[in-house]
N, C-alpha and C positions, 0 to 999 in steps of 0.2 A: 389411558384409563385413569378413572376418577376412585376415591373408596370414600365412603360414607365409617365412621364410628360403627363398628361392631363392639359394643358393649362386653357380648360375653370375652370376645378375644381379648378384650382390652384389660377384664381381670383376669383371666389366668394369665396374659403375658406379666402384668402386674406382680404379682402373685409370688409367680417363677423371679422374677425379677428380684423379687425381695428375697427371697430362699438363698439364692448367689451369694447376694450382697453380704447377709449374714455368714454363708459358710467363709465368705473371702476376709470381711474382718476374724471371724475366730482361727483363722488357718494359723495366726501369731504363736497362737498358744498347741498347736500342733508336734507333739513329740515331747513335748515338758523340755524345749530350748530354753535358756536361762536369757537369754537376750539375742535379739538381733542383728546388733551393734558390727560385727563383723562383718565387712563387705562377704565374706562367703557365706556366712548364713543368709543376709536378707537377699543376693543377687545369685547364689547359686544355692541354695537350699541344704548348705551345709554339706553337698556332693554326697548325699546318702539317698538318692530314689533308688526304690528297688527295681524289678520287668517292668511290674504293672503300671507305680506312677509315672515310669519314666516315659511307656508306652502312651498312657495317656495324654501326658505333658507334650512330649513331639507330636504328638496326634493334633494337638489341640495347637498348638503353634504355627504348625506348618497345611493343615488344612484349616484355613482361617472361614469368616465370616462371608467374604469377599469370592473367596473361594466357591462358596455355596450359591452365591448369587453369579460371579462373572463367567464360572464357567460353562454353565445353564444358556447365559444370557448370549454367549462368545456360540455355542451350539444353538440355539432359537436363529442368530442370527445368518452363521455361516454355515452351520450343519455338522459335517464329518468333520472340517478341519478344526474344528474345536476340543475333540475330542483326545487331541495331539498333549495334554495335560497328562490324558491317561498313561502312556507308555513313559514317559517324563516320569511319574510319581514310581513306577516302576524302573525305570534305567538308576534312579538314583541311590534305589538301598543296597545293592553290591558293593555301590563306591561307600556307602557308612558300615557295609560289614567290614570293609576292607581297608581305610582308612581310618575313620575316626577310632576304633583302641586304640592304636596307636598317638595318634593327640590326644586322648583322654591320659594316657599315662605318661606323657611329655607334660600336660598341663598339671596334672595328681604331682608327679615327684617336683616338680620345682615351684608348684602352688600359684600355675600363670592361671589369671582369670578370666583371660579374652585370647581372642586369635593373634591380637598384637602384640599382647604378652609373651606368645609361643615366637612369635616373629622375630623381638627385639630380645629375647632369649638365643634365639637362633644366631642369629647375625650380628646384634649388638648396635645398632645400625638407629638411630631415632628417626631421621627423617622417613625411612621406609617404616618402621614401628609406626608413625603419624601419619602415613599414605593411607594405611592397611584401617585404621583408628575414625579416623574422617569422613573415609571411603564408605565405613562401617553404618556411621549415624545421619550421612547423608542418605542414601539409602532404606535406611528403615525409617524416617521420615513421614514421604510421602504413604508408604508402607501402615503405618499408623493412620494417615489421614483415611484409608480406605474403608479400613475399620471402620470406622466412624459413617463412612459414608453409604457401609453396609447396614448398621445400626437407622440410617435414617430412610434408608430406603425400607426398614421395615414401621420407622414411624408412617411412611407415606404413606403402604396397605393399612395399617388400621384407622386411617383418616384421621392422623396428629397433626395440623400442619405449625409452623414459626419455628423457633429455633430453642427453646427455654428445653422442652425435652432431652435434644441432643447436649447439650449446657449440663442437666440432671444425671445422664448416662457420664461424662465425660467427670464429673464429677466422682460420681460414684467407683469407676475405673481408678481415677488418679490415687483417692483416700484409700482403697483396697490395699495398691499396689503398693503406697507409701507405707501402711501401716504392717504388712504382713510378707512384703517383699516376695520370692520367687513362690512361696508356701500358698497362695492364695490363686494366682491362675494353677498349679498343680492340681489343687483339690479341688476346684471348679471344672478344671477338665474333665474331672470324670463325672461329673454331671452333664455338664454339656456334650461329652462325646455318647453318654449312653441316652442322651434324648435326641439325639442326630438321629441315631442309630432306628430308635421309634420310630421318626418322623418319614425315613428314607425306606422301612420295612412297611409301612402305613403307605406310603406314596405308589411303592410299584408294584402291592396288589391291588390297591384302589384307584388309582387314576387310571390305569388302563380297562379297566374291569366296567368303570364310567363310562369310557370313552370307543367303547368296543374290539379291547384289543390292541394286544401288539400291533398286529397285522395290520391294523386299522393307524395305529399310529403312524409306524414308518410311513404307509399310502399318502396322508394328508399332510408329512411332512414335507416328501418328496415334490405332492402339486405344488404345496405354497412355495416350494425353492423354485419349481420350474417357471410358474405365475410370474416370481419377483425377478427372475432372470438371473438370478447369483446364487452360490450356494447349491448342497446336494446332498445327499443321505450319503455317499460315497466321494471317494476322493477321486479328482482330474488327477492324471498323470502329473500334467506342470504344480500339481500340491506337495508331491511326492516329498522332491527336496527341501521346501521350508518345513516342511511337517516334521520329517526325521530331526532337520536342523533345530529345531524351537525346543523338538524334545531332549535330545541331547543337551543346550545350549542350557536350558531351562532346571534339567538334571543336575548339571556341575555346578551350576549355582547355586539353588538352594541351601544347599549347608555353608555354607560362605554367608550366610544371614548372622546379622548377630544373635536374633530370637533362635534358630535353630541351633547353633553351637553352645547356644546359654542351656539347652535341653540338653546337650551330649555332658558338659561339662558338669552340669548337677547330680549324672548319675555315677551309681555306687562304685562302679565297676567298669572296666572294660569290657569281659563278658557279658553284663546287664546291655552294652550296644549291641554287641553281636545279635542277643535274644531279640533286641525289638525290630534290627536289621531285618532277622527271619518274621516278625511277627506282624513291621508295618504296615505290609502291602494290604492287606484287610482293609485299609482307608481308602486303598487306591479303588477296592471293589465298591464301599460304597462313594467314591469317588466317579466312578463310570455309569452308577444309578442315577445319580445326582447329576450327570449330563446330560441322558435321556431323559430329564424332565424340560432341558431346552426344545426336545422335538412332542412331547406332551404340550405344551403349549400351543404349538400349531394346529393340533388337533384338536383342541381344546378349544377352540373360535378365538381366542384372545388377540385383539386390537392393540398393541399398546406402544405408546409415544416414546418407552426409555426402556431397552433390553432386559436390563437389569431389573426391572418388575415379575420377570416371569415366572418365578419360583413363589415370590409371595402371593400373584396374583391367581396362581395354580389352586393354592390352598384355600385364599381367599374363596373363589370360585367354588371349589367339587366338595370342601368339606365344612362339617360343624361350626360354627364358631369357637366353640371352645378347644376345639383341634386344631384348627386356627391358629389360634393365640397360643400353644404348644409349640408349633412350628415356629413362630415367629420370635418366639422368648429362647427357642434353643438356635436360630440365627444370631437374636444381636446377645445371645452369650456368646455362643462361636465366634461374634466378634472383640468383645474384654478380653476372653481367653488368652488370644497372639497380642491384642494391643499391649498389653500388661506385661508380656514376654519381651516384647520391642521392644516399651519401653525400657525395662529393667537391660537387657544385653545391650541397648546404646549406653546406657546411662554407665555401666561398668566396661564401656570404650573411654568413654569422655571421663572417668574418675580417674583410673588405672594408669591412662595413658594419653592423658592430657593435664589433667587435674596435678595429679602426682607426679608426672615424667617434667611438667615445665614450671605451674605454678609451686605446689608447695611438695617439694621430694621428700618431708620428712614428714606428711601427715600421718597421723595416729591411725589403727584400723578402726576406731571408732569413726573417725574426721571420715577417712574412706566412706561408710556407710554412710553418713549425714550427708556429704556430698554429693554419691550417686541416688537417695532419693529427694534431694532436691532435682536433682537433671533429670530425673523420671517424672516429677511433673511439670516440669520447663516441656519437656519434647512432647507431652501428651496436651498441653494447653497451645504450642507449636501447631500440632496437629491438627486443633481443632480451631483456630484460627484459618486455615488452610479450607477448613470448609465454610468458613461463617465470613471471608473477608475475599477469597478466591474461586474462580471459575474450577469447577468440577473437574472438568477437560483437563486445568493444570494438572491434579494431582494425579490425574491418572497417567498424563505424558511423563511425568517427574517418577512415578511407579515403573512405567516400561524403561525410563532410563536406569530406575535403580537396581534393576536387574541383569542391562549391561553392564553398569559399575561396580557391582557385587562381585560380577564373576572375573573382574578385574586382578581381583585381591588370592584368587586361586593361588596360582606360582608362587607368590611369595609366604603363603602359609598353609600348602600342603608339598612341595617339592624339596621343603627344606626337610622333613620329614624322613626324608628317602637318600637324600643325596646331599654331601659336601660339596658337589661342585659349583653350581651357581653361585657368583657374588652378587653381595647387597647390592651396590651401584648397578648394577646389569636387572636387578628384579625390580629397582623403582622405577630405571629409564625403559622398563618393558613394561610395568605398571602406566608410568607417565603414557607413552605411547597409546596403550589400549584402552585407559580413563579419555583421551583427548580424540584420539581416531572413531571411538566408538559411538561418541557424542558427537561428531564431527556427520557421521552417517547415520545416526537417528535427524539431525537438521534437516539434512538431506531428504531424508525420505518421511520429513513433517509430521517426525516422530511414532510411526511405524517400526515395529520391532524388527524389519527386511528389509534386505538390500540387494537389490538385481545386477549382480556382476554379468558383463559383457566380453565375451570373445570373438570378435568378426561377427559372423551372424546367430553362434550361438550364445544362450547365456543360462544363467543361472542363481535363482531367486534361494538366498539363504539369510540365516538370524544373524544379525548384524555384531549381535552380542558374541557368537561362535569368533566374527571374522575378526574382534577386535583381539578378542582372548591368543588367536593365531599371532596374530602382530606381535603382540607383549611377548609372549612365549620366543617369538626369531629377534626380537630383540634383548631378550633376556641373553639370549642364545649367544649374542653374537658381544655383545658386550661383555659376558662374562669370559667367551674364550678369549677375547682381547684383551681381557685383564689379567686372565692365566697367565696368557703368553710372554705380557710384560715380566710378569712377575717372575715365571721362569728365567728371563732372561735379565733380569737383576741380579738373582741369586747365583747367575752363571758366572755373571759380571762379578761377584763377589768373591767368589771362590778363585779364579784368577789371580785378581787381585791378593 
C-alpha cells in the first residue's frame, strides 16, 4: 500500500513532535541538578527514580517503538505464534523481582555503572569485563537501527518519502540525549507511554466496533491464514516447543540489554524494582492489545507489500486524521524513548569499560561524562547509517542475532550474584562458546531465530538463542570445576610440602 500526505495527521504529528523535543531539552534542568558533568547524572539520572519514573522509564525502554509495529506485523503475518512476545513480557518480571535488587545494590554500594562493572568487580578478570562490555554495544546496535526504522515506517503512512526527515528525527534524538542525558527519555516516557495508552484504549473499542466485532475479527483472520496456507488464530502442536522456547529464551535476555539495566540502575531503590516488578506487566496487557491489531488487519481488507505497515495503516484507514497523527506521533516517540536509552547504556559500556579500563584509567568524572556523550552520538549516527547506507533485512538479521548474543552475557553477570563457585576463565570460555556456537546456528538456519535438532526420526524445533546459553553454561560448568580441582590439588601439593 501506497499513502498520499494527510495534512491534518501531519500536524498534529508535528505538533507532538515538538512538545517532546521541548520537554527532552528542559529535562537538564529537572530537579535543580547543579550540572551534569558526572557520568551518574547524565547516564544514570543520578540513581534517584522514584515507582513511577522508574516504571515509566522501563516501560518506555523495553516496549519500544518496533515493538509496536513488529509484533502486530510478526501476528498479521503468522497469527498465534506471534503472540509468543506475550508470556516472554510476563516470564521475565519474577526474574527482575528476584534478581535485579540484588545487582542494584551490588552496583549502589561499590558505584559500578554497567553490568561489566558488576562483572570485573566480581571477578577482577578484564578480558571477561571486555566480553560482557562489547557483547553489550554490539547488540544494542542494530537495536537502535530498528528504532529508526520504526520512525520511518511511520514517515511512509503519512506519505513522507527521502531520507532528510529520518536525518531531522535522528537529529533531534542525538541533541536531546547529549544535552540532558538519562533525564530526557525519563520524562518523555511518560508522555509517550500515557499516549500509547490512548491510542491502544481508542484502538480496541473502535476498530472492532468498525469492523463488526470480535467474532468477526478472529473469522476473517482465520480464512486469510487458511487462503495463504500458513499461519492460524491458534497454535500446531509442532509450535508448541519453539513458542515456549522463544518465550523463555526471549525472557532471560531482556534485562541483559544495556538499555534495560541502565532503567534498573537509575532507580532510587531496590524496593523501587520490586514495586515496578509487581507493576510492569500492565505493558504486557497492552502489549497483547497491540497484537490483536496484527489480526485487525486482516479483517480490515488490508493488502500490503511490507508487515510492518499494519498498525499504521490500521489508523491510517478507520480513523480521523487527526487521530491519525496522534497514533503515529506516540509510535515514533515510542521509538527516541529506547533509542535514547541505547544509546546512553552502550555509551556507559564503551566509557566505563573500555574508555577508562584501557585507554585513559585516570580520566576525571567530568572526562567520563564528555566521553560517554560523545559515543552516544557516534552509536545513534552508527545507526542511522545502518538505515540510509544498508539493506533493511541487515539490521534486522544483526537484531535477531543480538538477542542471541545478549543473552550470552547472562552467567557471567547474574551467577556471580549467587555464587563464588564459577571461575572467570570458565564463564569467558562458556561465553566464547555460546557468542560463536550461537552464531554459528543462526548461519545455519539463514538467520532464523530456530534450530531443528534431530534424534533418529524425531526432532525438535527450538530458539537457537536458548541452545547456545545451554552450551556457555556446561562449558562454564566444566571449566570451572576443572579449575577447582587444579587448584585443590595445588594447595594439597602445598601443604605437603
Amino acid at each position: 500500500m501506497t499513502a498520499e500526505i494527510d495534512w491534518a495527521a501531519l500536524a498534529v504529528f508535528v505538533l507532538l513532535l515538538g512538545l517532546v523535543t521541548a520537554i527532552g531539552f528542559g529535562a537538564a534542568r529537572w530537579r535543580r541538578i547543579k550540572t551534569l558533568s558526572p557520568l551518574e547524572e547524565w547516564g544514570l539520572g543520578g540513581r534517584q527514580f522514584g515507582t513511577w519514573i522508574t516504571w515509566f522509564l522501563i516501560g518506555g525502554d523495553i516496549y519500544t517503538a518496533y515493538t509496536m509495529i513488529a509484533v502486530p506485523a510478526l501476528v498479521y503475518a503468522t497469527g498465534a505464534f506471534g503472540f509468543f512476545a506475550l508470556p516472554y513480557t510476563i516470564l521475565v518480571y519474577p526474574f527482575v523481582f528476584a534478581v535485579m535488587p540484588i545487582f542494584w545494590k551490588v552496583a549502589k554500594k561499590n558505584n559500578y555503572m554497567t553490568a561489566a562493572d558488576v562483572v570485573y568487580g566480581r571477578y577482577g578478570y578484564r578480558p571477561l569485563e571486555l566480553a560482557v562490555a562489547l557483547t553489550g554495544v554490539i547488540a544494542t546496535m542494530p537495536y537502535i537501527a530498528l528504532q529508526l526504522i520504526g520512525i520511518e515506517t511511520v514517515f511512509h503512512t503519512l506519505g513522507i518519502t527521502g531520507k532528510l526527515p529520518l536525518i531531522a528525527a535522528f537529529l533531534i534524538l542525538a541533541l536531546n540525549t547529549y544535552s540532558s542525558g538519562l533525564r530526557a527519555p525519563a520524562l518523555i516516557a511518560v508522555v509517550k507511554d500515557t499516549m500509547i495508552y490512548i491510542v491502544v484504549i481508542a484502538a480496541i473499542l473502535l476498530i472492532p466496533f468498525k469492523l463488526g466485532g470480535y467474532s468477526a475479527v478472529f473469522e476473517t483472520a482465520d480464512a486469510a491464514f487458511l487462503a495463504k496456507g500458513s499461519g492460524g488464530i491458534l497454535l500446531t502442536p509442532a509450535q508448541f516447543a519453539p513458542y515456549v522456547s522463544l518465550a523463555l529464551g526471549s525472557a532471560l535476555a531482556l534485562f541483559m540489554y544495556p538499555h534495560a539495566l541502565t532503567g534498573i540502575l537509575a532507580s532510587a531503590s531496590a524496593n523501587t524494582i520490586r514495586k515496578n516488578a509487581i507493576l510492569l506487566p500492565a505493558y504486557s496487557t497492552v502489549l497483547a492489545l497491540l497484537a490483536l491489531m496484527g489480526l485487525m488487519g486482516h479483517a480490515a481488507g488490508l493488502k500490503l507489500t511490507n508487515n510492518n505497515d499494519v498498525v499504521p495503516f490500521l489508523f491510517k484507514t478507520l480513523f480521523p486524521g487527526w487521530f491519525a497523527g496522534f497514533a503515529f506521533a506516540a509510535i515514533a516517540i515510542g521509538a527516541m524513548v529506547p533509542a535514547a536509552i541505547m544509546s546512553i547504556g552502550a555509551a556507559n559500556l564503551f566509557t566505563r569499560n573500555f574508555w577508562k579500563a584501557y585507554i585513559n584509567p585516570d580520566v576525571t568524572l567530568a572526562g567520563e561524562a564528555k566521553v560517554a556523550k560523545m559515543t552516544s552520538l557516534a552509536l545513534v549516527a552508527g545507526a542511522l547509517l545502518f538505515i540510509l547506507f544498508l539493506p533493511t533485512q541487515f539490521a534486522l538479521d544483526l537484531q535477531l542475532l543480538g538477542g542471541l548474543w545478549i543473552l550470552q552475557t547472562l552467567p557471567a553477570v547474574i551467577f556471580g550474584l549467587f555464587t563464588g563457585w564459577f571461575r572467570s576463565l570458565g564463564l569467558l570460555l562458556g561465553w566464547a562458546a555460546g557468542f560463536l556456537g550461537g552464531s554459528w546456528l543462526a548461519w545455519l538456519n539463514d538467520f532464523k531465530p530456530l534450530h531443528t535438532l534431530h534424534f533418529g526420526s524425531a526432532s525438535i524445533t527450538l530458539y537457537s538463542g536458548l541452545l547456545a546459553l545451554a552450551v556457555n553454561i556446561a562449558v562454564a560448568i566444566l571449566v570451572s570445576a576443572v579449575l577447582r580441582r587444579a587448584a585443590r590439588g595445588d594447595r594439597d601439593l602445598a601443604g605437603v610440602n
